[in-house]
C-alpha positions in Angstrom: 0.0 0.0 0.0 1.0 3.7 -0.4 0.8 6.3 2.1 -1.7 5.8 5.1 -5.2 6.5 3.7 -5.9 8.1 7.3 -3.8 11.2 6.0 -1.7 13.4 7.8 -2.4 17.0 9.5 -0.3 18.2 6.8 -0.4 15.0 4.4 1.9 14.5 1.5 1.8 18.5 0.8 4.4 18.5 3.9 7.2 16.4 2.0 6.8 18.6 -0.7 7.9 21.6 1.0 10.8 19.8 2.0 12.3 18.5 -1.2 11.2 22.0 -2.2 13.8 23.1 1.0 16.4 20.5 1.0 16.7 19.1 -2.5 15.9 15.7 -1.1 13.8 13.3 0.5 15.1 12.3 4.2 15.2 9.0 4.9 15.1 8.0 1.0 12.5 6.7 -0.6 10.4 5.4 2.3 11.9 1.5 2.4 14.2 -0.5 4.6 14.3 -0.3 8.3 13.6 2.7 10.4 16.3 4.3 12.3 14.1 4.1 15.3 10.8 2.9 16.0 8.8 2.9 19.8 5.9 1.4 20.3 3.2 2.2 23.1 4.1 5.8 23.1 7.5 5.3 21.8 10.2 6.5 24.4 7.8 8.0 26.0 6.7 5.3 27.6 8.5 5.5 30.8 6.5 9.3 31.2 4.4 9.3 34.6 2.6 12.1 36.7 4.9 14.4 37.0 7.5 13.4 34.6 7.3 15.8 32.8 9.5 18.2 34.8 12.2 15.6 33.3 11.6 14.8 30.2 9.0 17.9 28.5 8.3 15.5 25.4 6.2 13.6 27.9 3.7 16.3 27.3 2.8 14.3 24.3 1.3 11.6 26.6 -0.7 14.5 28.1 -2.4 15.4 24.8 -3.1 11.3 24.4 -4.6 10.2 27.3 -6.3 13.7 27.8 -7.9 13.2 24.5 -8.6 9.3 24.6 -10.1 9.9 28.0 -13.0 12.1 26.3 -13.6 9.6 23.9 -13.5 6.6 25.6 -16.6 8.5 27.7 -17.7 10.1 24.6 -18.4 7.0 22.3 -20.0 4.4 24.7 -22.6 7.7 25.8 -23.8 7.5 21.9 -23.9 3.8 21.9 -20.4 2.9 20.4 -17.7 1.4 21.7 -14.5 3.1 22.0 -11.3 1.0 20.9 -7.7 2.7 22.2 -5.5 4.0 19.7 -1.6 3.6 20.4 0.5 6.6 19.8 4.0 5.6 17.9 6.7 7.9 18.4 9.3 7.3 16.0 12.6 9.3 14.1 12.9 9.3 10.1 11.0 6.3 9.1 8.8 4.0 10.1 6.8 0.6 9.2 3.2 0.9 9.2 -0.1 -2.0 8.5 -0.7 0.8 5.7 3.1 0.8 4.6 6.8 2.3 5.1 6.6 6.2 5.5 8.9 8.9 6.4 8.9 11.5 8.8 8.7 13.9 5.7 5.0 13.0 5.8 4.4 14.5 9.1 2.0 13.0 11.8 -0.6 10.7 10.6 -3.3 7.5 11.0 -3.3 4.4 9.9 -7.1 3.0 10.2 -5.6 -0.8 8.9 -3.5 -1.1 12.4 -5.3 1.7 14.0 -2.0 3.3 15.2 -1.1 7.0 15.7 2.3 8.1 14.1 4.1 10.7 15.4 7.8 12.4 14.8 7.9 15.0 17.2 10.6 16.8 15.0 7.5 17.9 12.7 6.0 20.9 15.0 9.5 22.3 14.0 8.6 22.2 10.4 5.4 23.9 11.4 6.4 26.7 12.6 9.8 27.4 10.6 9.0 26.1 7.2 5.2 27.1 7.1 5.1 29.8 9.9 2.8 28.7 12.5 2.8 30.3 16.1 3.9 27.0 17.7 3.0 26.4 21.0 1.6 23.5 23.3 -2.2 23.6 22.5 -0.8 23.5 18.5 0.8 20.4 19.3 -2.4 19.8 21.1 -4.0 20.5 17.9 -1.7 18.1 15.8 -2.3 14.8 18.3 -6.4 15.2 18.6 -7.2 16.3 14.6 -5.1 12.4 14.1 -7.1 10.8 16.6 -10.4 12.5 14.9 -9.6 10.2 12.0 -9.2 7.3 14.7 -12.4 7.9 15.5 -13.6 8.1 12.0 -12.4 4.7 11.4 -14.2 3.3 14.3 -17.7 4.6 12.8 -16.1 3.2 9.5 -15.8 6.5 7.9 -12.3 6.4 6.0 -13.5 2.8 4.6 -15.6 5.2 2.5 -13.2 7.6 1.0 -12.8 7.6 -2.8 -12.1 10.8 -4.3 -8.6 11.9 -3.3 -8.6 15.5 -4.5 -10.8 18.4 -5.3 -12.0 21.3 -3.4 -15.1 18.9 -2.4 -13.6 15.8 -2.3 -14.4 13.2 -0.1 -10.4 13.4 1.4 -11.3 17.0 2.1 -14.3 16.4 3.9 -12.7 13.7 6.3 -9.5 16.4 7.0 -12.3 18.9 7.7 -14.2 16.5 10.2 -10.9 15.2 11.8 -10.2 19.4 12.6 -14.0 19.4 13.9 -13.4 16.5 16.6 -10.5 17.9 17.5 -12.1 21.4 18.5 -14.9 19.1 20.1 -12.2 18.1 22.4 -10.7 21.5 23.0 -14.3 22.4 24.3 -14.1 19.5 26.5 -10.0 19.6 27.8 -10.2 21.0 30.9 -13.2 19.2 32.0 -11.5 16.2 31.5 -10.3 14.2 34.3 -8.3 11.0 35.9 -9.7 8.4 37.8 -8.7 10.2 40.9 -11.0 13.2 39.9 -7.8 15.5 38.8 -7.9 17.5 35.8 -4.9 16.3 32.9 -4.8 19.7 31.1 -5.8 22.7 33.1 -5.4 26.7 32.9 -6.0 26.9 28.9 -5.9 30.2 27.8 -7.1 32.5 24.6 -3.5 32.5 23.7 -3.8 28.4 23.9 -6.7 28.6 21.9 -5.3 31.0 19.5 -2.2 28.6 18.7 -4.6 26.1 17.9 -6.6 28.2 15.5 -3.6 29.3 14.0 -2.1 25.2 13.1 -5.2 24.7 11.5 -5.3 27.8 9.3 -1.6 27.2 8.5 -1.9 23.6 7.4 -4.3 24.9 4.9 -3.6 23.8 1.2 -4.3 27.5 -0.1 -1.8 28.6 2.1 0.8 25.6 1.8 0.3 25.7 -2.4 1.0 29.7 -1.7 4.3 28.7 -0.4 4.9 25.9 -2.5 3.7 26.4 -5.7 3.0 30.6 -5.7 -0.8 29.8 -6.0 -3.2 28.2 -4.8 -4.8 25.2 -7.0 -8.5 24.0 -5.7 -8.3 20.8 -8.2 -5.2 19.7 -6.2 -6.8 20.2 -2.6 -7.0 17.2 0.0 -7.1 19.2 3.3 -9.5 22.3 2.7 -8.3 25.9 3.1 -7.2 27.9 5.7 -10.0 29.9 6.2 -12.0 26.4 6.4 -9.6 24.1 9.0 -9.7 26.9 11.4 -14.1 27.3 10.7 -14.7 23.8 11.4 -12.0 23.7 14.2 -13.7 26.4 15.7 -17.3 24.7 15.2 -16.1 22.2 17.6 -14.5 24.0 19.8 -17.6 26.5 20.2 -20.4 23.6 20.1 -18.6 20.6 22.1 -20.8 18.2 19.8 -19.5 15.8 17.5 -23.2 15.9 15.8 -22.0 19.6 14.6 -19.7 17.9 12.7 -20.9 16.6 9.8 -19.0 17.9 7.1 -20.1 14.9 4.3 -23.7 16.3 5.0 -22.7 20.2 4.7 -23.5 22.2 1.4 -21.1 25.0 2.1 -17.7 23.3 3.3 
């Protein structure tokens, strides 16, 4: 198989910008062995409550079980089961159930081993190559829009996905649901709690809120063709615009209801 059909937050339009960059592909063509691969949070996996102080990547494990923790409440309460996603941290490339990739390809799903992949070196890319704010709540972002298309696979969403491209396409629509559930977690975050009743994310601010906004409207493909290409191209979209990811982010983060999210069902994306 090719690339993972859950897409990434930037997808494929991300290792364009860096051949664009570099001149090159890194880690080659996408075969062989990774240099590193972890498994069950990668090497984060020794993080616990308070860890943090020691290693700050363990925030990553933050963002996952804060956001898995709404969902695994979230799904049962409308009558479907939730099934945990494992979050692989890995460095230049790594073997997938949908195939090798790169870390050129940026965060992404994979619905046929229902696995989270993340190189944390891509939030760099973000903001230096396409000019994001940065930020926690961007990485934030990031980690729930890829577990939006975890739960998309669970209702057996990405299954249906046929046309790749277009301004309308059916690749567009899921990108633009997958920034919806994650907003409908940012309305949720600090409500969101352990077993022992304590809150995992707490003290978000409009500056939190505005980094968020900001990864979504930056990962745009008007804005990334801009860059890339010197104008945008609506025939070669497979993410929605700028001015779209941040509107249906910000529908779910307003409304807190996944129901608000049907983009497939929306005449006006």
């Amino acid at each position: 198989m090719g690339l993972p059909v859950g897409g990434g937050i930037g997808g494929i339009i991300v290792l364009i910008i860096i051949v664009l960059l570099t001149g090159g592909i890194p880690g080659g063509d996408g075969g062989g062995q990774p240099e590193s691969q972890n498994t069950s949070a990668g090497s984060l996996n020794a993080c616990t409550k308070g860890s943090i102080r020691q290693n700050p990547e363990c925030r990553f494990v933050y963002y996952q079980n804060s956001i898995e923790n709404y969902w695994s409440k979230e799904l049962p309460r409308r009558g479907k089961r939730y099934t945990p996603a494992q979050m692989v941290v890995f460095e230049g490339q790594v073997s997938t159930g949908c195939g090798a990739a790169s870390s050129a390809v940026g965060p992404f799903y994979c619905p046929a081993d229902k696995r989270l992949y993340l190189d944390i070196g891509f939030f760099q890319v973000l903001e230096s190559q396409l000019g994001a704010k940065g930020g926690d709540f961007a990485e934030a972002y990031v980690v729930a829009h890829e577990y939006g298309h975890h739960i998309q696979n669970l209702y057996g969403i990405l299954g249906q996905i046929k046309t790749r491209q277009g301004p309308e396409s059916d690749a567009v629509r899921s990108e633009l649901q997958a920034d919806c559930l994650a907003g409908v977690w940012a309305y949720h975050v600090q409500r969101i709690t352990t077993s022992s009743g304590q809150p995992l994310i707490t003290d978000i601010t409009e500056e939190d809120i505005s980094e968020g906004i900001d990864a979504a409207e930056t990962v745009g493909d008007d804005r990334i063709q801009e860059r890339t290409q010197g104008g945008a191209n609506p025939d070669g979209f497979t993410h929605g615009t700028a001015e779209q990811r941040k509107r249906w982010f910000s529908t779910g983060m307003e409304s807190g209801d996944m129901s608000r999210c049907d983009t497939w069902g929306a005449q006006n994306l």
